[in-house]
SEVEXZA-53412 format. One record per residue (C-alpha): residue number from 0; residue in one letter; y, x, z. Coordinates in nm, 4 decimals, always signed. Example, Ala and Ser with C-alpha at 12.3 -4.5 7.8 and 13.67 -1.06 7.14 Angstrom:
! residues 2
KEGU;pos;code;Y;X;Z
KEGU;0;a;-0.4500;+1.2300;+0.7800
KEGU;1;s;-0.1060;+1.3670;+0.7140
This chain:
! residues 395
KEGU;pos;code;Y;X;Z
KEGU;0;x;-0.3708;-3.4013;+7.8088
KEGU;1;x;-0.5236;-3.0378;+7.6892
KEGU;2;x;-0.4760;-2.7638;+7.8958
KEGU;3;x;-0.2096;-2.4808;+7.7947
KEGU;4;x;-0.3255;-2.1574;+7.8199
KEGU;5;x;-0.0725;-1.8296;+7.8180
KEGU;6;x;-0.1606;-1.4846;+7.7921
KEGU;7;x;+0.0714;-1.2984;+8.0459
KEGU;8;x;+0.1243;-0.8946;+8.0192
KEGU;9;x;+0.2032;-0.7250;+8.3401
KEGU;10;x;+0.5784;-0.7413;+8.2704
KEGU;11;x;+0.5295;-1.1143;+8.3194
KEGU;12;x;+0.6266;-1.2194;+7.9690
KEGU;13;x;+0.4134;-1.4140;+7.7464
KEGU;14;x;+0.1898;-1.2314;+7.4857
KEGU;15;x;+0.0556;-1.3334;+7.1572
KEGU;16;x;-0.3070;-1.5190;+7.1744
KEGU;17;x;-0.5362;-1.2782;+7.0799
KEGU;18;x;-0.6800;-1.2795;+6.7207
KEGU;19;x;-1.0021;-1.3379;+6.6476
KEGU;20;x;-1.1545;-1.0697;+6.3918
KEGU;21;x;-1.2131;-1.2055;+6.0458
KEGU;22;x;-1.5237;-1.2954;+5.9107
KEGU;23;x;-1.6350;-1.1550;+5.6275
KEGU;24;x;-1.6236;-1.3868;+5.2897
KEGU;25;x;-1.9690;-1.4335;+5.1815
KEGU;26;x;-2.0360;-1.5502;+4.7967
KEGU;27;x;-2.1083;-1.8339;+4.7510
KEGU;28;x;-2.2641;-1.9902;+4.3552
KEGU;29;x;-1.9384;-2.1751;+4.3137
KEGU;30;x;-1.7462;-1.8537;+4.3715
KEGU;31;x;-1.9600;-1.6451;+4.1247
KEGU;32;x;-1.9734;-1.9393;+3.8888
KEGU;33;x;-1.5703;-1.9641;+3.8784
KEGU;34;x;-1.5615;-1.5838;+3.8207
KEGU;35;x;-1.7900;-1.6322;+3.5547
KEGU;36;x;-1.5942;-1.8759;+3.3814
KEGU;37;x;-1.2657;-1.6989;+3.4412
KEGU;38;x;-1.4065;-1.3738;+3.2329
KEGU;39;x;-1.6460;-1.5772;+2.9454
KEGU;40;x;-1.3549;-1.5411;+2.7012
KEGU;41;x;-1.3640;-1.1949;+2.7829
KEGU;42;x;-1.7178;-1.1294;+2.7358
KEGU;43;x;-1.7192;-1.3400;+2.4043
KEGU;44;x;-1.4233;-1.1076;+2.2609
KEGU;45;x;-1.5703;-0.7721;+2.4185
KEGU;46;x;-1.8614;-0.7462;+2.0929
KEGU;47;x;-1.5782;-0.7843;+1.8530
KEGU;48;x;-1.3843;-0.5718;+1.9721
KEGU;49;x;-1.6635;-0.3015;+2.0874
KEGU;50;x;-1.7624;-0.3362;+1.6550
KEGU;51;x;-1.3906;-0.2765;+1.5781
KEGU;52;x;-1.3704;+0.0123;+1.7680
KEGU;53;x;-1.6571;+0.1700;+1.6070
KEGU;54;x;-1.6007;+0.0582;+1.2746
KEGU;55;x;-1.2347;+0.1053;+1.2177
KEGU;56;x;-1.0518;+0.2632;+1.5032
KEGU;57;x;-1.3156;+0.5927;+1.5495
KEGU;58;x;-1.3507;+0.6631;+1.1858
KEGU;59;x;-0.9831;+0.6497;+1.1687
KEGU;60;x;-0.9357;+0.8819;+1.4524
KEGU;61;x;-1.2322;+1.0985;+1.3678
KEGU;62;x;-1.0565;+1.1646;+1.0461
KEGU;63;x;-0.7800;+1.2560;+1.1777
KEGU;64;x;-0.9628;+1.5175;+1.4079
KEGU;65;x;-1.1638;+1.6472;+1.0514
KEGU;66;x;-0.8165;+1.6794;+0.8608
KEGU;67;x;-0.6908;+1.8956;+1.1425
KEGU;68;x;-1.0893;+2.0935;+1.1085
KEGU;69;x;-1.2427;+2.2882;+0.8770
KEGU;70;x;-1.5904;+2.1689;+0.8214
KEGU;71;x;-1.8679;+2.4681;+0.7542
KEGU;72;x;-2.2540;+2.4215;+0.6482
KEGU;73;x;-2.4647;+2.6741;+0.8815
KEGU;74;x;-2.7990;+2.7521;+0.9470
KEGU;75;x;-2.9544;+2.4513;+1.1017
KEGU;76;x;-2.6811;+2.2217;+1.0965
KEGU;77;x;-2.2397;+2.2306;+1.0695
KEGU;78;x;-1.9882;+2.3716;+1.2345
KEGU;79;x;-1.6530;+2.1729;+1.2593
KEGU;80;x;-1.3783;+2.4422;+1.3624
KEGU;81;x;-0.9888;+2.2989;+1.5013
KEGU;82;x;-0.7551;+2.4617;+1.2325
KEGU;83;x;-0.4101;+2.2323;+1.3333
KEGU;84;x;-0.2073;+2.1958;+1.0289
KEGU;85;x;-0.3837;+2.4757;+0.8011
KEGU;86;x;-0.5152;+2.1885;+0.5471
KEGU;87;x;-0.1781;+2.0446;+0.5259
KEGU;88;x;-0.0662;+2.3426;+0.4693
KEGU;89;x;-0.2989;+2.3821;+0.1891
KEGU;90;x;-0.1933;+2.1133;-0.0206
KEGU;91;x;+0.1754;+2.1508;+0.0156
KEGU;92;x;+0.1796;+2.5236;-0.0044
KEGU;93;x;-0.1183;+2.6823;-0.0872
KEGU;94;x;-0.4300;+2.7316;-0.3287
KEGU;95;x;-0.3883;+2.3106;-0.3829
KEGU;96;x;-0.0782;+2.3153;-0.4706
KEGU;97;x;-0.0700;+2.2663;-0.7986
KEGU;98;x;-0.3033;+2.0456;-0.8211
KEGU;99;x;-0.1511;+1.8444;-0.5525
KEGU;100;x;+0.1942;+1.8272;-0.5948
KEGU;101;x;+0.1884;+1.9860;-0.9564
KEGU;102;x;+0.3279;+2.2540;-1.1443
KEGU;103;x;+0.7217;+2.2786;-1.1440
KEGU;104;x;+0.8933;+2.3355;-1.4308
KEGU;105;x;+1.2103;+2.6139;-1.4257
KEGU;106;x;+1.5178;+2.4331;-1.3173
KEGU;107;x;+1.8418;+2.3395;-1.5512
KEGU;108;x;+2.1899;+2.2676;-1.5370
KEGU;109;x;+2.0719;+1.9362;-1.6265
KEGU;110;x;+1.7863;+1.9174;-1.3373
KEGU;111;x;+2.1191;+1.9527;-1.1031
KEGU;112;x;+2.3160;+1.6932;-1.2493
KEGU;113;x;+1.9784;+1.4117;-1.2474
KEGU;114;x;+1.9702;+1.5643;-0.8558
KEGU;115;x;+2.3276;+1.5516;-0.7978
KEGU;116;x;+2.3621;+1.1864;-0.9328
KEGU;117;x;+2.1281;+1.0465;-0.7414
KEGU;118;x;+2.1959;+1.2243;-0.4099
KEGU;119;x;+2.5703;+1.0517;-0.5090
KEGU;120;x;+2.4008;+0.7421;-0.5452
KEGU;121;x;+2.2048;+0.7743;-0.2048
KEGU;122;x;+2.5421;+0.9000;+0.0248
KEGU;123;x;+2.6999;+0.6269;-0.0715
KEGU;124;x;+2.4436;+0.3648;-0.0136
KEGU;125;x;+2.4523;+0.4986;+0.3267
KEGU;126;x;+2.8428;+0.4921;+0.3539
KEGU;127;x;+2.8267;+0.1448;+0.2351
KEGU;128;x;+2.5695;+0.0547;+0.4901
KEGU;129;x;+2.7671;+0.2918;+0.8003
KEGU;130;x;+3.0610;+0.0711;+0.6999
KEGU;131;x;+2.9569;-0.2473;+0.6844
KEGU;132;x;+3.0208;-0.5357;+0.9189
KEGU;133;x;+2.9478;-0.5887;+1.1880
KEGU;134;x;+2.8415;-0.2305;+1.3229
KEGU;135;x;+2.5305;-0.1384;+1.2031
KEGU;136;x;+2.2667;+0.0485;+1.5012
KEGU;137;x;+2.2043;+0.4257;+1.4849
KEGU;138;x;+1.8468;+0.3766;+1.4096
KEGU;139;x;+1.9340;+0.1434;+1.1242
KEGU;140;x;+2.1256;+0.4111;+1.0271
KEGU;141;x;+1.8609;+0.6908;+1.0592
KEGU;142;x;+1.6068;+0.5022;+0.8838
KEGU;143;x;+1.8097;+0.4526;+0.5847
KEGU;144;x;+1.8620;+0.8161;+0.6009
KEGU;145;x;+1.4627;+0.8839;+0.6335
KEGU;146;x;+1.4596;+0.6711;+0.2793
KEGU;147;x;+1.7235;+0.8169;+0.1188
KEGU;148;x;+1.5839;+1.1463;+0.1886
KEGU;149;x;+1.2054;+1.0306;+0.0704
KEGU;150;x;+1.3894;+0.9159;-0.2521
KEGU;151;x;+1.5779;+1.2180;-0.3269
KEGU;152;x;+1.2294;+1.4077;-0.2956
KEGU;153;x;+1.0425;+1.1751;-0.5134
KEGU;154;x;+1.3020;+1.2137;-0.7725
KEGU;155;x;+1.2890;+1.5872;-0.7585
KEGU;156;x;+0.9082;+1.6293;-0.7867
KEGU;157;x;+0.9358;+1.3466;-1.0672
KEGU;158;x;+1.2169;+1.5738;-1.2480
KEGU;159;x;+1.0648;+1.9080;-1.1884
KEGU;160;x;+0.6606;+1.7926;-1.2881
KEGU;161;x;+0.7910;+1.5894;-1.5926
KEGU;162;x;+1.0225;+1.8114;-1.7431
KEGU;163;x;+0.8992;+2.0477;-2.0042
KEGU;164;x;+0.7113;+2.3203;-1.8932
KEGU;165;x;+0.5721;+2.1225;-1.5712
KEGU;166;x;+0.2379;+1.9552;-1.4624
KEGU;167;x;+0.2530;+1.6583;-1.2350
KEGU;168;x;-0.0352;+1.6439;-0.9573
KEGU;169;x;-0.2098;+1.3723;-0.8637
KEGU;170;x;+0.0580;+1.2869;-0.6209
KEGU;171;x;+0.2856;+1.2200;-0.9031
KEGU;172;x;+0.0343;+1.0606;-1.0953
KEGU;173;x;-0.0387;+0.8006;-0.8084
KEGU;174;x;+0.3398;+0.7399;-0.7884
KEGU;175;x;+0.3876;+0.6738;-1.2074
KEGU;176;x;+0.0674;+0.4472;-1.1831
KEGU;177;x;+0.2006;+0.2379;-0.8885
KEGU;178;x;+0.5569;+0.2127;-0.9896
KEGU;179;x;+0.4823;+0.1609;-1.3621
KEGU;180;x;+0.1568;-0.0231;-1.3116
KEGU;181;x;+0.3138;-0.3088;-1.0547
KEGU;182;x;+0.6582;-0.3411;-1.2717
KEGU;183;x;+0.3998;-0.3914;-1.5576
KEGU;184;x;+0.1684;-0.6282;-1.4405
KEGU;185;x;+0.4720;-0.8472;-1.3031
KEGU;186;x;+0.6550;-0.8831;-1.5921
KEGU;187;x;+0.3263;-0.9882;-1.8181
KEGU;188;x;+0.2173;-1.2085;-1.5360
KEGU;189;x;+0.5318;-1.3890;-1.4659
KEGU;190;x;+0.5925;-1.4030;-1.8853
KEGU;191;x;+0.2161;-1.5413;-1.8973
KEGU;192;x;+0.3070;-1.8123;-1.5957
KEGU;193;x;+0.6594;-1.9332;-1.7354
KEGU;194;x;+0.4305;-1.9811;-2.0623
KEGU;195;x;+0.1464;-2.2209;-1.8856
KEGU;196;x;+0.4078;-2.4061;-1.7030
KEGU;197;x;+0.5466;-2.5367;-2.0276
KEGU;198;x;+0.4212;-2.8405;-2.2091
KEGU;199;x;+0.2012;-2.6383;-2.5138
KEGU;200;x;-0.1504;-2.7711;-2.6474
KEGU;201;x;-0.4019;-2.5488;-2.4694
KEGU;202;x;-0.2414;-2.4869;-2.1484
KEGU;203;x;-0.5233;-2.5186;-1.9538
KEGU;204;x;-0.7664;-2.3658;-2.1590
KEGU;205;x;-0.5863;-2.0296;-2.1547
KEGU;206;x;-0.5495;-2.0746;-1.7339
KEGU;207;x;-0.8763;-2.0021;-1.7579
KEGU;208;x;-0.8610;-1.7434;-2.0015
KEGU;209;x;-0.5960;-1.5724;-1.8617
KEGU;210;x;-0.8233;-1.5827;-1.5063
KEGU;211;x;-1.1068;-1.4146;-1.6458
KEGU;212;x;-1.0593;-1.0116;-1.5693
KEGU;213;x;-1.0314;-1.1231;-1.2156
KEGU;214;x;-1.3861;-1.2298;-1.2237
KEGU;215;x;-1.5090;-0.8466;-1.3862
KEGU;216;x;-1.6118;-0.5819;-1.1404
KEGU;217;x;-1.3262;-0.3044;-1.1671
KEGU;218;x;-1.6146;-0.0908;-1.2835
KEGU;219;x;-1.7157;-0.3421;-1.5351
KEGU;220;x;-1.3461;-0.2917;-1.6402
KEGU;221;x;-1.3478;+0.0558;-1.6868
KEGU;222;x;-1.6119;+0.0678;-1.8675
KEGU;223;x;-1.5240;-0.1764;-2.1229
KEGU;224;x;-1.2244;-0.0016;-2.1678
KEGU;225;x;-1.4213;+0.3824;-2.2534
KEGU;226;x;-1.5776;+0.2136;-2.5117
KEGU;227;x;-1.2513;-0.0447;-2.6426
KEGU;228;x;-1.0354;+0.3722;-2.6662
KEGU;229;x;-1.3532;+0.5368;-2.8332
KEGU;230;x;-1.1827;+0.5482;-3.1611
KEGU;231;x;-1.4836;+0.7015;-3.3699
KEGU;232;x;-1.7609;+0.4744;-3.2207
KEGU;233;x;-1.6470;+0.1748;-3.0137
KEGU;234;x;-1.6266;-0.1752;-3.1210
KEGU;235;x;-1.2636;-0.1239;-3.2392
KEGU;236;x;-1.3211;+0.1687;-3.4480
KEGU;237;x;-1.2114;+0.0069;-3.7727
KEGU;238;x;-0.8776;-0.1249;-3.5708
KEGU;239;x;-0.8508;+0.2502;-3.5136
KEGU;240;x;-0.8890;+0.3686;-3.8533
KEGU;241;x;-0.6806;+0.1533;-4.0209
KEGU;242;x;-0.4080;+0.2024;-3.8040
KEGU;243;x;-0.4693;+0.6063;-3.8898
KEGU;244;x;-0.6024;+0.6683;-3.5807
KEGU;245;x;-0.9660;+0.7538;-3.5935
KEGU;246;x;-0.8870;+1.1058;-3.5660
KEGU;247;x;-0.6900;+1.0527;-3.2072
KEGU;248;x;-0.8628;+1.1075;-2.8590
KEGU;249;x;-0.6862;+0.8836;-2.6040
KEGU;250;x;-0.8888;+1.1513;-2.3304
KEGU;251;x;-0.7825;+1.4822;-2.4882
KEGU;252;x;-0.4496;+1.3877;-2.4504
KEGU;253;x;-0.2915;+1.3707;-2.0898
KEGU;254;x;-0.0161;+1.0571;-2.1454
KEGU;255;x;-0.2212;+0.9272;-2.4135
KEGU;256;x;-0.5028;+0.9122;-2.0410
KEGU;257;x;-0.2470;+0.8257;-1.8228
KEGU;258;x;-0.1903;+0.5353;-2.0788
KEGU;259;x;-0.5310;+0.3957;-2.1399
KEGU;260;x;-0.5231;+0.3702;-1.7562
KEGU;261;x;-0.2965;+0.1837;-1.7133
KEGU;262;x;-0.3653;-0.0409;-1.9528
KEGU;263;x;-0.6892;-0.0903;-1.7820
KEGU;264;x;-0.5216;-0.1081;-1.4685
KEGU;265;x;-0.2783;-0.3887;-1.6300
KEGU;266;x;-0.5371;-0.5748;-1.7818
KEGU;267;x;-0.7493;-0.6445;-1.4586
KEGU;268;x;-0.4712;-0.7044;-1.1681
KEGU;269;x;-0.2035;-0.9339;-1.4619
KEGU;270;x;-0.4302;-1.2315;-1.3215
KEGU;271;x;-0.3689;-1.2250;-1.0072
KEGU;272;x;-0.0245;-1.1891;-1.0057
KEGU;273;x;-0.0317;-1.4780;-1.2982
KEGU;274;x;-0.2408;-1.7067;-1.0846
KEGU;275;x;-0.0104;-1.6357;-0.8017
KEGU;276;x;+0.3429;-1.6930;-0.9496
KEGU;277;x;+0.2207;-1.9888;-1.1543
KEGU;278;x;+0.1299;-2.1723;-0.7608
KEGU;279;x;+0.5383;-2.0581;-0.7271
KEGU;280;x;+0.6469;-2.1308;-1.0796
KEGU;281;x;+0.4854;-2.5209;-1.0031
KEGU;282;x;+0.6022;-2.5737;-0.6487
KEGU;283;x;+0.9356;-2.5421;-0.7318
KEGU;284;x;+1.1913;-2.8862;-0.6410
KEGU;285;x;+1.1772;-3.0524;-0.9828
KEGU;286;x;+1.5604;-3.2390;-0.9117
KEGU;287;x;+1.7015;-2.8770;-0.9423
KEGU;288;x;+1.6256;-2.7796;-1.2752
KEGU;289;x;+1.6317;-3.1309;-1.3990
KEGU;290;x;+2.0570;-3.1393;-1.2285
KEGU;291;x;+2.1113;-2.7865;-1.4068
KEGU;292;x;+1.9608;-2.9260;-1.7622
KEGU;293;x;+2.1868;-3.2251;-1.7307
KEGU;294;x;+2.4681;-3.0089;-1.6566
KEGU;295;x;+2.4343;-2.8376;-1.9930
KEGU;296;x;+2.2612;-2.4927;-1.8268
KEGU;297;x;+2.0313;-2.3198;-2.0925
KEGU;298;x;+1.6998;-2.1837;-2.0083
KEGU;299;x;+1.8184;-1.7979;-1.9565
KEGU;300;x;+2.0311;-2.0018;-1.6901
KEGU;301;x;+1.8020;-2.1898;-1.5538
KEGU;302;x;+1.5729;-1.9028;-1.5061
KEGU;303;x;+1.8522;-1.6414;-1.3692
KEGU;304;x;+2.0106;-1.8829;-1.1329
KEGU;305;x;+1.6873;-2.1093;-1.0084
KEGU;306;x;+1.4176;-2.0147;-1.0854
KEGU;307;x;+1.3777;-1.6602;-0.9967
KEGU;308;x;+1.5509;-1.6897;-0.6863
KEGU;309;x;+1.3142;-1.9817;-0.5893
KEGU;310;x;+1.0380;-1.7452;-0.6468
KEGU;311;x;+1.2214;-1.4666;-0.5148
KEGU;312;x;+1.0189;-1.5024;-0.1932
KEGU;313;x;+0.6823;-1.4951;-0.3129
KEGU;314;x;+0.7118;-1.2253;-0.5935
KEGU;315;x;+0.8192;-1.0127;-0.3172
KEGU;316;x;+0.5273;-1.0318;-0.1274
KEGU;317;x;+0.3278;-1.0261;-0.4729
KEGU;318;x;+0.4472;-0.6852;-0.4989
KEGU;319;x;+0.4228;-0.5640;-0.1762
KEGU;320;x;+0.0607;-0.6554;-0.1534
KEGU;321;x;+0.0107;-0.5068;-0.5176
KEGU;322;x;+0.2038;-0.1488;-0.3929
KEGU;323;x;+0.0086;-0.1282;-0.1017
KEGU;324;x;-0.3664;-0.1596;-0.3289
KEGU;325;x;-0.1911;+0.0356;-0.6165
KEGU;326;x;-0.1918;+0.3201;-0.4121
KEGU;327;x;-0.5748;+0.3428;-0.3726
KEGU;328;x;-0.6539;+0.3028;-0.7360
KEGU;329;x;-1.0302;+0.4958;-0.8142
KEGU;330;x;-1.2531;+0.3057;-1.0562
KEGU;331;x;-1.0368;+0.3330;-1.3479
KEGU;332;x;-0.9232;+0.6800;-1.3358
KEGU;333;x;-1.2919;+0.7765;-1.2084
KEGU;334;x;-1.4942;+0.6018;-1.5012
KEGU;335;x;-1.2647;+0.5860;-1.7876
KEGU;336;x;-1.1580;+0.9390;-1.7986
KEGU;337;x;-1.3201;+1.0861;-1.4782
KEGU;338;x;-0.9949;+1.2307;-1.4298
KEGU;339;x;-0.9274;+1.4300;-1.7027
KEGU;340;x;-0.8347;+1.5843;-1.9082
KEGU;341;x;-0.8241;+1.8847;-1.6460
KEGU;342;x;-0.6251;+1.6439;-1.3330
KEGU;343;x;-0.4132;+1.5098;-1.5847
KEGU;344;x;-0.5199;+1.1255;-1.4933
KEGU;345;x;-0.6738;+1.1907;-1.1141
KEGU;346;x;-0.4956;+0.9750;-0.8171
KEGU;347;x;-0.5289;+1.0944;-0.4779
KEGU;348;x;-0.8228;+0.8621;-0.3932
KEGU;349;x;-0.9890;+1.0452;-0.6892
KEGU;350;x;-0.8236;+1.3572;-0.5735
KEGU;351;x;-1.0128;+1.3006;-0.2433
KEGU;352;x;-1.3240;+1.2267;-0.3710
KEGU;353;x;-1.3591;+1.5069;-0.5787
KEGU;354;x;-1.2547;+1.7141;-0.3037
KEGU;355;x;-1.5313;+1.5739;-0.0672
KEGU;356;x;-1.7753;+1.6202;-0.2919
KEGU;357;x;-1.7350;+2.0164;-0.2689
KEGU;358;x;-1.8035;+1.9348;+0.1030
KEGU;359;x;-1.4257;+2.0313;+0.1769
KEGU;360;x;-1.4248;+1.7439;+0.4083
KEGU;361;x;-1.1050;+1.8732;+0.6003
KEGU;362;x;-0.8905;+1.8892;+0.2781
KEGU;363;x;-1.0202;+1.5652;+0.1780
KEGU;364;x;-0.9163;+1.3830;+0.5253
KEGU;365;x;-0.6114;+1.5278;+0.4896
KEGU;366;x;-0.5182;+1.4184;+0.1556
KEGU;367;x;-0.6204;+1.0519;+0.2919
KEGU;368;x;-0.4109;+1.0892;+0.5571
KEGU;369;x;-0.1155;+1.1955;+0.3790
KEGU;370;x;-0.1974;+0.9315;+0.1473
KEGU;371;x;-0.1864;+0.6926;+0.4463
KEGU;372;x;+0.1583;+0.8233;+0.5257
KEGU;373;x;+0.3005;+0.7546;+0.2053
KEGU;374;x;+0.1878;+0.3753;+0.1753
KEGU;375;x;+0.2837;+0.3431;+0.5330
KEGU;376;x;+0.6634;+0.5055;+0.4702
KEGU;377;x;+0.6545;+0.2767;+0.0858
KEGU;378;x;+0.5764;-0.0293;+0.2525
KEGU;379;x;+0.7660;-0.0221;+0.5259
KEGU;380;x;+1.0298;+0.1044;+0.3318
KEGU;381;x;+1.0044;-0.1950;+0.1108
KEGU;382;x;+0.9659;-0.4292;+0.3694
KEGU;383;x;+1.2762;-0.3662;+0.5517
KEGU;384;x;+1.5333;-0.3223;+0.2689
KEGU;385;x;+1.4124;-0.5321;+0.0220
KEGU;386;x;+1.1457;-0.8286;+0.1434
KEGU;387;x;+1.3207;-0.9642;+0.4622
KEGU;388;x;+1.6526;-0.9453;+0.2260
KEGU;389;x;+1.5051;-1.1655;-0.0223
KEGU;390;x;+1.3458;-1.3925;+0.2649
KEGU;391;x;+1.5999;-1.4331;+0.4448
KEGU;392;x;+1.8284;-1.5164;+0.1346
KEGU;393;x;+1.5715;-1.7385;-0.0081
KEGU;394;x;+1.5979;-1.9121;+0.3379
């Protein structure tokens, strides 16, 4: 039988054994080799995401840094001086101004009806949305409000640059050539898909046809295009003459510009949303159309009440993807009318180019940041009141 053995204190009551100090823990191989393991996903990520950082994250934030700067050439090198919001400033308010935001036109009794309408308009979108049940949130609320606000101030720089006695900027510019380029290039590609999905001779020949811009450089593009509007020496010059044209300069003339842009622009992104909604056009269920035909529905019906909101879904996020690279249009503007006449045809990419190539490098991160801003507010803008509505109806 082992033999008990009690510590006893001097009051005669049993105390704890005594403990024994610890050891330390020495490392063993399997120890370090477990660690090792535990942290080699770690590791493997850490070169990724060290490459990241330096190619995405610190330019972005070093920009950021040189919009709030003022960047000087000096003897033996630059000087990058902290100026806060003094670009900003700059382009909303001073010596940029105008080339910025425009040049506003005197106001009417008719530029405060257009305002008044569509402030109207706006309230009562968000009376209709305050309203609604079940209880909408505040922020819901506020955002709407943030939109409504961003529309109303779109609307007024569009009515005050357009008007008669204005100049739009290249703010406006970007805006027409987004919202009139996208609208554009969906209609002609979804007209272009309904066509190849029906049974003509040829179909698949013009697929291909119809595919080919997307395989031209945009700069390829542009070029073609300064040659197709050279009315006294391109290849259409004839075309141009007979029509009583030969005598017009698409470049002299700022909408005539704007124009031939966009018809660029039109010409090389219509195949991608073509190839795109034909994919959507052809996945549709067959039984529904084929149950609406034998219920005597015509094709206007058919489209209206099937097909487009089949494809509702997918031309949404068509578009979205389409406003998002609208906004950074360059190659068109750039070689096909290097902005002109004047900044009659520049986009704020082009507006920031030009601007960094007079080694204003703080203006120029500053109007890509505010043009960072704007595609962030469009898109998720667009995304919130008009993409997860059509999902989730679509659904």
């Amino acid at each position: 039988m082992a033999e008990r053995h009690e510590h006893v204190d001097m009051t005669g009551q049993v105390a704890a054994p005594p403990v024994a100090p610890a050891r330390p823990r020495r490392l063993s191989w399997v120890t370090v080799s477990a660690w090792a393991d535990q942290q080699a996903g770690a590791v493997m990520l850490l070169p990724a995401v060290l490459i990241i950082l330096l190619l995405a994250i610190f330019p972005l934030i070093f920009s950021l840094y040189l919009s709030l700067s003022r960047f000087q050439l000096v003897s033996g090198g630059f000087r990058i001086q902290f100026v806060g919001l003094l670009n900003y400033q700059k382009l909303f308010f001073g010596v940029e101004h105008e080339h910025f935001l425009g040049t506003f036109a005197p106001s009417t009794p008719l530029s405060w009806v257009i305002l008044g309408i569509g402030a109207i308009i706006l309230i009562g979108w968000l009376l209709r949305y305050a309203r609604s049940r079940p209880p909408q949130l505040i922020l819901g609320l506020l955002g709407r409000g943030i939109v409504a606000a961003g529309i109303l101030a779109a609307l007024w720089l569009l009515e005050a640059t357009l008007r008669s006695g204005g100049r739009p900027g290249t703010l406006i510019v970007t805006l027409i050539y987004v919202v009139v380029g996208v609208a554009l290039q969906y209609v002609v590609g979804l007209g272009l898909a309904l066509l190849c999905t029906q049974q003509i001779p040829g179909r698949r020949f013009f697929r291909v046809v119809f595919l080919l811009p997307m395989m031209i450089t945009p700069v390829g593009i542009a070029y073609m295009f300064r040659m197709l509007t050279d009315t006294t020496k391109g290849p259409l010059a004839p075309l141009w003459e007979f029509l009583g044209l030969a005598n017009f300069s698409w470049v002299n003339d700022p909408w005539g510009a704007r124009i031939a842009v966009m018809i660029g622009d039109l010409w090389q992104w219509t195949p991608f949303m073509f190839i795109v909604l034909l994919a959507a056009l052809e996945g549709q269920p067959q039984e529904l159309l084929e149950a609406a035909t034998v219920d005597g529905a015509n094709l206007w019906q058919i489209f209206w009440k099937i097909t487009l909101p089949q494809i509702a879904p997918v031309s949404s996020t068509l578009i979205l993807i389409r406003l998002i690279e609208a906004f950074k249009i360059f190659d068109m503007p750039n070689v096909l009318t290097g902005g002109g006449p004047g900044t009659a045809t520049e986009s704020l990419t082009l507006h920031a180019y030009v601007t960094w190539r007079a080694f204003d490098f703080g203006t120029s991160a500053a109007i890509a940041y505010t043009l960072l801003f704007i595609v962030t507010f469009v898109g998720l803008s667009y995304v919130n009141l008009i993409h997860r509505r059509l999902t989730e109806a679509a659904g």
